[in-house]
ChimeraX commands (.cxc) that place a marker at each C-alpha (Angstrom):
marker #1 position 73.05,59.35,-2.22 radius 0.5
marker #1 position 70.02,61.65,-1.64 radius 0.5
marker #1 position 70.55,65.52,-1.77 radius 0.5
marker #1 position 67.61,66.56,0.77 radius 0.5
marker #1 position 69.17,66.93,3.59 radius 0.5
marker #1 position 66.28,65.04,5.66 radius 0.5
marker #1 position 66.63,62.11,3.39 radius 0.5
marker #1 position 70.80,61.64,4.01 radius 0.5
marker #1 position 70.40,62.27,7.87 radius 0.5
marker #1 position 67.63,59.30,7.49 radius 0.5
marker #1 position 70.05,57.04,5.43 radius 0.5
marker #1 position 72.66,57.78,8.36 radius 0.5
marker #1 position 70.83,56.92,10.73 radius 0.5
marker #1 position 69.49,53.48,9.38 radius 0.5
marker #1 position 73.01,52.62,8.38 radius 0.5
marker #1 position 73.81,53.20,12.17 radius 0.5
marker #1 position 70.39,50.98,12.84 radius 0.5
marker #1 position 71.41,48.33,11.03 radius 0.5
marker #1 position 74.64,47.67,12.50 radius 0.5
marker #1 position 73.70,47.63,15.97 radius 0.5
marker #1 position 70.24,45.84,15.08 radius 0.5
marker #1 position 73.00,43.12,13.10 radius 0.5
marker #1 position 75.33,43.00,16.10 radius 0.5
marker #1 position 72.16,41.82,18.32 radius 0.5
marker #1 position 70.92,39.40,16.05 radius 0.5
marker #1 position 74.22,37.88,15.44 radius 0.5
marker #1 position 74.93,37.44,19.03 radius 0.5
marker #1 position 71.35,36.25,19.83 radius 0.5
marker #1 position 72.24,33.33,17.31 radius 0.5
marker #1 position 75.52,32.85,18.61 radius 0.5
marker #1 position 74.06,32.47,22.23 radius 0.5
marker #1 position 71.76,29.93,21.24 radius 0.5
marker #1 position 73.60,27.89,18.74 radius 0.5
marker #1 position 76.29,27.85,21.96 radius 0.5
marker #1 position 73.33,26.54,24.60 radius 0.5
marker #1 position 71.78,24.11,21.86 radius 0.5
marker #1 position 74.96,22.43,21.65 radius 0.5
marker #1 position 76.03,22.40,25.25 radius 0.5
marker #1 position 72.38,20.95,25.91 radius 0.5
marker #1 position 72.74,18.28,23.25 radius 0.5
marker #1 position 76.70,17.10,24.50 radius 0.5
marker #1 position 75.35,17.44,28.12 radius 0.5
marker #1 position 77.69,20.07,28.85 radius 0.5
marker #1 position 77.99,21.10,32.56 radius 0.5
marker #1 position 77.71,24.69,31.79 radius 0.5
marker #1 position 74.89,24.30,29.77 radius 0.5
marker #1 position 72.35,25.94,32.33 radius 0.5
marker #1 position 74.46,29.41,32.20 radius 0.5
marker #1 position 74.70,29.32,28.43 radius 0.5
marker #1 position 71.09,28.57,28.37 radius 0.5
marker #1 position 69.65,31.56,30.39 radius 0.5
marker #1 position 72.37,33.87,28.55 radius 0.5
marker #1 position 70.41,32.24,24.97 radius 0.5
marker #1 position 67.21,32.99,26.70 radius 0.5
marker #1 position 68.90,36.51,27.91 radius 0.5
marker #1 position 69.64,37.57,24.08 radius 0.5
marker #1 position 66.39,36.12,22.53 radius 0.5
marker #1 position 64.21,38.35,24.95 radius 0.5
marker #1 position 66.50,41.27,24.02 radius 0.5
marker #1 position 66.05,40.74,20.29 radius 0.5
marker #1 position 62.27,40.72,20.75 radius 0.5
marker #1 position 62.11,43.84,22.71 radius 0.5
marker #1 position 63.82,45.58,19.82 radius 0.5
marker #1 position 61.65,43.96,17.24 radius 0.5
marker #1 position 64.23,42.02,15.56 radius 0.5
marker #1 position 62.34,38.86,16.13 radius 0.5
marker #1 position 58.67,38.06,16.63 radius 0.5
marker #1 position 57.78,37.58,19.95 radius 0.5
marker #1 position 56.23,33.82,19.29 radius 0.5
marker #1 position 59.69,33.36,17.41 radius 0.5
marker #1 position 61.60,33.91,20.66 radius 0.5
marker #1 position 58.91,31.74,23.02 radius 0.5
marker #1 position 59.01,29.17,20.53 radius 0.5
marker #1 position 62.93,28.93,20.83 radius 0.5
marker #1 position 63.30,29.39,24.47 radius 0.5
marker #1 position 60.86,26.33,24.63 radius 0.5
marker #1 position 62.68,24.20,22.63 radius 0.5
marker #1 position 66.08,24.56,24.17 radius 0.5
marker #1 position 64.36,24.80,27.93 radius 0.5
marker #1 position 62.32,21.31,26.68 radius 0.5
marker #1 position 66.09,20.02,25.80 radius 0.5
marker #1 position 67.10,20.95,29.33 radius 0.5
marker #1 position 65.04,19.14,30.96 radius 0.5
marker link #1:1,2 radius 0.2
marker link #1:2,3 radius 0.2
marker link #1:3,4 radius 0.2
marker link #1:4,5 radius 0.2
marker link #1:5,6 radius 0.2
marker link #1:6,7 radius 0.2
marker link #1:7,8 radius 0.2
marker link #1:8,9 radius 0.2
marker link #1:9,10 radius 0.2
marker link #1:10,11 radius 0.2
marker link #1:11,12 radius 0.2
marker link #1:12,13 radius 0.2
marker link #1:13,14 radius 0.2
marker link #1:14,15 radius 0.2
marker link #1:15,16 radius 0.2
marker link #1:16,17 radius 0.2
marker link #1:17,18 radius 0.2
marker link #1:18,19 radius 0.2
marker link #1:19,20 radius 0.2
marker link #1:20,21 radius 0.2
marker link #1:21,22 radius 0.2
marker link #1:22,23 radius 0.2
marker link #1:23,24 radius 0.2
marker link #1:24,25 radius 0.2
marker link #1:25,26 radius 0.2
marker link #1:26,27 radius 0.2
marker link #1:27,28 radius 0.2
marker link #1:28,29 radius 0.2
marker link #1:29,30 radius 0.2
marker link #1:30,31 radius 0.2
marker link #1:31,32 radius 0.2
marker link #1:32,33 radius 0.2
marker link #1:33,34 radius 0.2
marker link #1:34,35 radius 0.2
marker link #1:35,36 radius 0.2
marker link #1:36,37 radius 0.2
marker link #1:37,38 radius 0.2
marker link #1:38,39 radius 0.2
marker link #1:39,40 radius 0.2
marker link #1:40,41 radius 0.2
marker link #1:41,42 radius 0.2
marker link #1:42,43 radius 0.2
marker link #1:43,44 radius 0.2
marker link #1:44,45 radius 0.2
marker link #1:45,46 radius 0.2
marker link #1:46,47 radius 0.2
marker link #1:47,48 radius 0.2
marker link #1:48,49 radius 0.2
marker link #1:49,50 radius 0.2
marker link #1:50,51 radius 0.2
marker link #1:51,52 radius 0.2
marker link #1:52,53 radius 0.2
marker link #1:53,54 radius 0.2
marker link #1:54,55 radius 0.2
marker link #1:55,56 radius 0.2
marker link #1:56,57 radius 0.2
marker link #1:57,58 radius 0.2
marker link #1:58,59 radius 0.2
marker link #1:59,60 radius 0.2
marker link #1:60,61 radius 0.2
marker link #1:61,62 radius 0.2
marker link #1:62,63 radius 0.2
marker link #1:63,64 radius 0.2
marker link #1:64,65 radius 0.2
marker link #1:65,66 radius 0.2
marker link #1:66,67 radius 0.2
marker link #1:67,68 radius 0.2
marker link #1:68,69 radius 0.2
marker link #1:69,70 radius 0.2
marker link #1:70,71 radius 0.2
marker link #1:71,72 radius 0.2
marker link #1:72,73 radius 0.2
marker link #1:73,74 radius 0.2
marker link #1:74,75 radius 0.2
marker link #1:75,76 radius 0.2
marker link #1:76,77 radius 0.2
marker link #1:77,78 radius 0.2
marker link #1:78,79 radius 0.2
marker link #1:79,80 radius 0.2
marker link #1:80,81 radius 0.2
marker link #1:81,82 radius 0.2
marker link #1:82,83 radius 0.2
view
């Protein structure tokens, strides 16, 4: 643990960073992994779960968590599954 005070408000705050930055990127995969499989087993609720994937993945590249091409790339492939 750091004694400057500047340094332990810093490790606070990342430690607050990195939960909410882990709680995005875990639903983000959740929300895909759920539309990749309702697109695969032809689900009919595969079109809601798909723009709620699409939803999370442009979330998690507004914050930075993923590359923007990482997040067009993946949208493509489940929207190419879709059709």
């Amino acid at each position: 643990m750091p004694n400057i005070k500047g340094a332990i408000k810093r490790v606070k705050q990342s430690e607050a960073a990195n939960v909410q930055n882990s709680h995005v990127k875990a639903t983000m995969r959740t929300a895909v992994r759920k539309a990749d499989n309702a697109l695969v087993n032809k689900e009919e609720n595969a079109g809601e779960l798909l723009k709620s994937a699409v939803k999370h993945l442009d979330t998690a590249a507004r914050k930075g968590l993923i590359h923007k091409n990482t997040a067009a790339r993946q949208k493509a492939r489940l929207t190419k599954k879709a059709l």
